[in-house]
C-alpha positions in Angstrom: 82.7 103.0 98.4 79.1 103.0 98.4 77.9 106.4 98.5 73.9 104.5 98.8 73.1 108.1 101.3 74.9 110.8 99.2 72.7 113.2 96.8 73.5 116.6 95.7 71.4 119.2 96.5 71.7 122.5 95.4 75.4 121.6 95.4 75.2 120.8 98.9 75.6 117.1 100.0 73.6 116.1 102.5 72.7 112.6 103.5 69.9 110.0 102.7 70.7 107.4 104.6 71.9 105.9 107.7 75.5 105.3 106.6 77.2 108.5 104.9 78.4 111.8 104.0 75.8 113.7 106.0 76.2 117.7 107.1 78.9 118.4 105.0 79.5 122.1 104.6 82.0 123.9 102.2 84.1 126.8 103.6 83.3 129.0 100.6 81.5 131.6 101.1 78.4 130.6 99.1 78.1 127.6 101.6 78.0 124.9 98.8 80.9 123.3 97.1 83.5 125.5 95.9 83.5 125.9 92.2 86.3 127.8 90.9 87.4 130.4 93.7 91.0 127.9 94.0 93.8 128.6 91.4 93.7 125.6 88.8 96.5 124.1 87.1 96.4 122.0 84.0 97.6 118.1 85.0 97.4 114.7 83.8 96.8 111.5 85.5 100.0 109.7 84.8 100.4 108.0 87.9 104.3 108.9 89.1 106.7 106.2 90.2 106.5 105.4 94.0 103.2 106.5 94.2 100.7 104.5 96.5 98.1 102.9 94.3 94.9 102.6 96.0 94.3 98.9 94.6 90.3 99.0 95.2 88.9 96.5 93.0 87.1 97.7 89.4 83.3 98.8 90.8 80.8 97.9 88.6 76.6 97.7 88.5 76.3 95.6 92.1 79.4 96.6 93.5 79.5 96.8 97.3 82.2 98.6 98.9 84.2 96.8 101.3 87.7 98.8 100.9 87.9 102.1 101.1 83.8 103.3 101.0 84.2 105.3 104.5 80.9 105.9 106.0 79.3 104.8 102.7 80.1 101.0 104.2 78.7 99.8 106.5 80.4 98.8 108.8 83.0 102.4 107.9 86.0 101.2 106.1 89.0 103.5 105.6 92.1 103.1 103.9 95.2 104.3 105.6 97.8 106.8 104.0 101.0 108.5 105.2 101.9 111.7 105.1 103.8 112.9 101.7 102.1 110.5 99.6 101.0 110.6 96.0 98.1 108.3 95.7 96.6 107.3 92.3 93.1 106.0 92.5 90.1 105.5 90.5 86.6 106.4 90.4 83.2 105.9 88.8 79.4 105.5 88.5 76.8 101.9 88.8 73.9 100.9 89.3 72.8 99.5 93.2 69.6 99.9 93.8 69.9 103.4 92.3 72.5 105.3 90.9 75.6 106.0 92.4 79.2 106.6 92.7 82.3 105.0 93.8 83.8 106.8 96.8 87.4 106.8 98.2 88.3 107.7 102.1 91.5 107.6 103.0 92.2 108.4 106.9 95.5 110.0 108.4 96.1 110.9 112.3 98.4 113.5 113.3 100.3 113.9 116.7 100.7 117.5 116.7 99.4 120.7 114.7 100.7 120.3 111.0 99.5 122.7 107.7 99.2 120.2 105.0 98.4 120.8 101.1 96.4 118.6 99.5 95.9 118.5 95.5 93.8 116.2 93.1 94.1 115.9 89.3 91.1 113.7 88.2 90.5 112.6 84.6 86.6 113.6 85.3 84.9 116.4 86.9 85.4 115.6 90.8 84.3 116.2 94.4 87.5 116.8 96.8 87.0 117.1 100.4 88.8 117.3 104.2 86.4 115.8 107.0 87.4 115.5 110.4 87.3 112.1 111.8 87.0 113.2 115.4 83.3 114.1 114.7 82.7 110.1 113.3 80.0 109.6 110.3 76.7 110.7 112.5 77.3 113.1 110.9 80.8 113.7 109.1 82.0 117.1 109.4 83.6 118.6 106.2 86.4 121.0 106.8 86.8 122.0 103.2 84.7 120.7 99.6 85.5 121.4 96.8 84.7 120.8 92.9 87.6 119.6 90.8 87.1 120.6 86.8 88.3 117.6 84.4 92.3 117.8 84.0 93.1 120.3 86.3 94.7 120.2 89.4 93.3 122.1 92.3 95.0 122.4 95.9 94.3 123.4 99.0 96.3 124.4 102.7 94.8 123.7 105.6 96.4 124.2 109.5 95.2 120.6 111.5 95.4 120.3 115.0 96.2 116.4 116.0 93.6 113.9 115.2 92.1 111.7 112.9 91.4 113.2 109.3 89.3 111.4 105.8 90.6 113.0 102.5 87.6 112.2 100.3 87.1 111.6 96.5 84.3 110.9 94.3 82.7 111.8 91.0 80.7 114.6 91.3 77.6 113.2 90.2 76.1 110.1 90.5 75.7 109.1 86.8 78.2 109.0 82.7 81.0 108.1 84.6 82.4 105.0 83.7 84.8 102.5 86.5 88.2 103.4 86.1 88.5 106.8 85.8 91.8 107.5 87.3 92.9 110.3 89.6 96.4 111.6 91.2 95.7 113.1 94.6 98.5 113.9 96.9 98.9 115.2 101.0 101.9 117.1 101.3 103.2 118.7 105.3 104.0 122.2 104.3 104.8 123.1 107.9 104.9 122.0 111.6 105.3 123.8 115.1 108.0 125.7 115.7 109.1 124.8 120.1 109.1 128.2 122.0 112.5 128.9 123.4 113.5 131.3 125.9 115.6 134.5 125.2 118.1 132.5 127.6 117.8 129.8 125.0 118.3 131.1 121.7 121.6 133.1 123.3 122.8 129.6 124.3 122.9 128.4 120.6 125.0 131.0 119.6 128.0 131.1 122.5 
């Protein structure tokens, strides 16, 4: 996950390089990353059984992300989830060339319009965010961003048409975090479409 063309600005991300998380843009209405205006729960990381374990290898000072870095590698690498999945992953800060953080992308596709919920419970202060894959890395475009306190679980509903989707998780900064900081994220379907039916339809169910 090698977030070489992430920095934080003003608690806006924008991009640095060619390869990244460029014009992302919170839906809060401050414009930045949301800081607080999402209930929080209190959580730990224990990761539950059947979860999907993200398996990235430990990062480290040097470490290039082959695995999950999204456009932070070069070529863009995503890993793939399923719907109602619990995911526990890990995170971190190193040294390559400068400082920088360990980023996870996992990519999901949908066939029709779903609302999905998606949570994180990180054991370090975290960045959570929905891109939409459709728009590519030149530039991603963030549908929601969000800041993620230590310990506490913060969720979010959004309606998706069908398409390709990144759920995105990182340290919020770039520096202090040591590899292996563990998270529990999870992408739950809260609802689908419901088919239209005729008047001459429904009265047919119930003869």
């Amino acid at each position: 996950m090698r977030p070489t063309v992430l920095a934080i600005v003003c608690m806006l991300l924008v991009a640095t390089a060619a390869y990244g998380v460029t014009g992302l843009e919170a839906t809060d209405s401050s414009g930045g990353i949301d800081p607080g205006h999402t209930p929080r729960t209190p959580c730990t990381t224990d990761c539950p059984e059947g979860a999907i374990i993200e398996g990235e290898p430990a990062c480290g000072d040097g470490y290039v992300d082959v695995y999950n870095g999204g456009c932070n590698s070069n070529p863009p690498v995503y890993q793939p989830i399923t719907l109602n999945a619990t995911i526990c992953g890990e995170g971190g800060t190193f040294m390559l060339d400068t400082f920088t953080r360990d980023t996870d992308w996992y990519e999901f596709t949908l066939t029709e319009e779903t609302e999905i919920e998606f949570c994180l419970c990180p054991d370090f202060t975290a960045t959570l965010a929905l891109v939409d894959g459709q728009a590519g890395c030149n530039p991603p475009q963030t549908i929601r961003l969000l800041e993620v306190p230590y310990l506490e679980q913060v969720c979010f509903a959004e309606v998706l048409a069908p398409g390709t989707y990144w759920l995105f998780v990182a340290s919020l900064y770039f520096d202090g975090l040591p590899c292996g900081a563990e998270y529990v994220a999870t992408a739950t379907v809260t609802a689908t479409p419901v088919d239209d039916a005729s008047w001459g339809t429904v009265k047919a169910l119930y003869r």
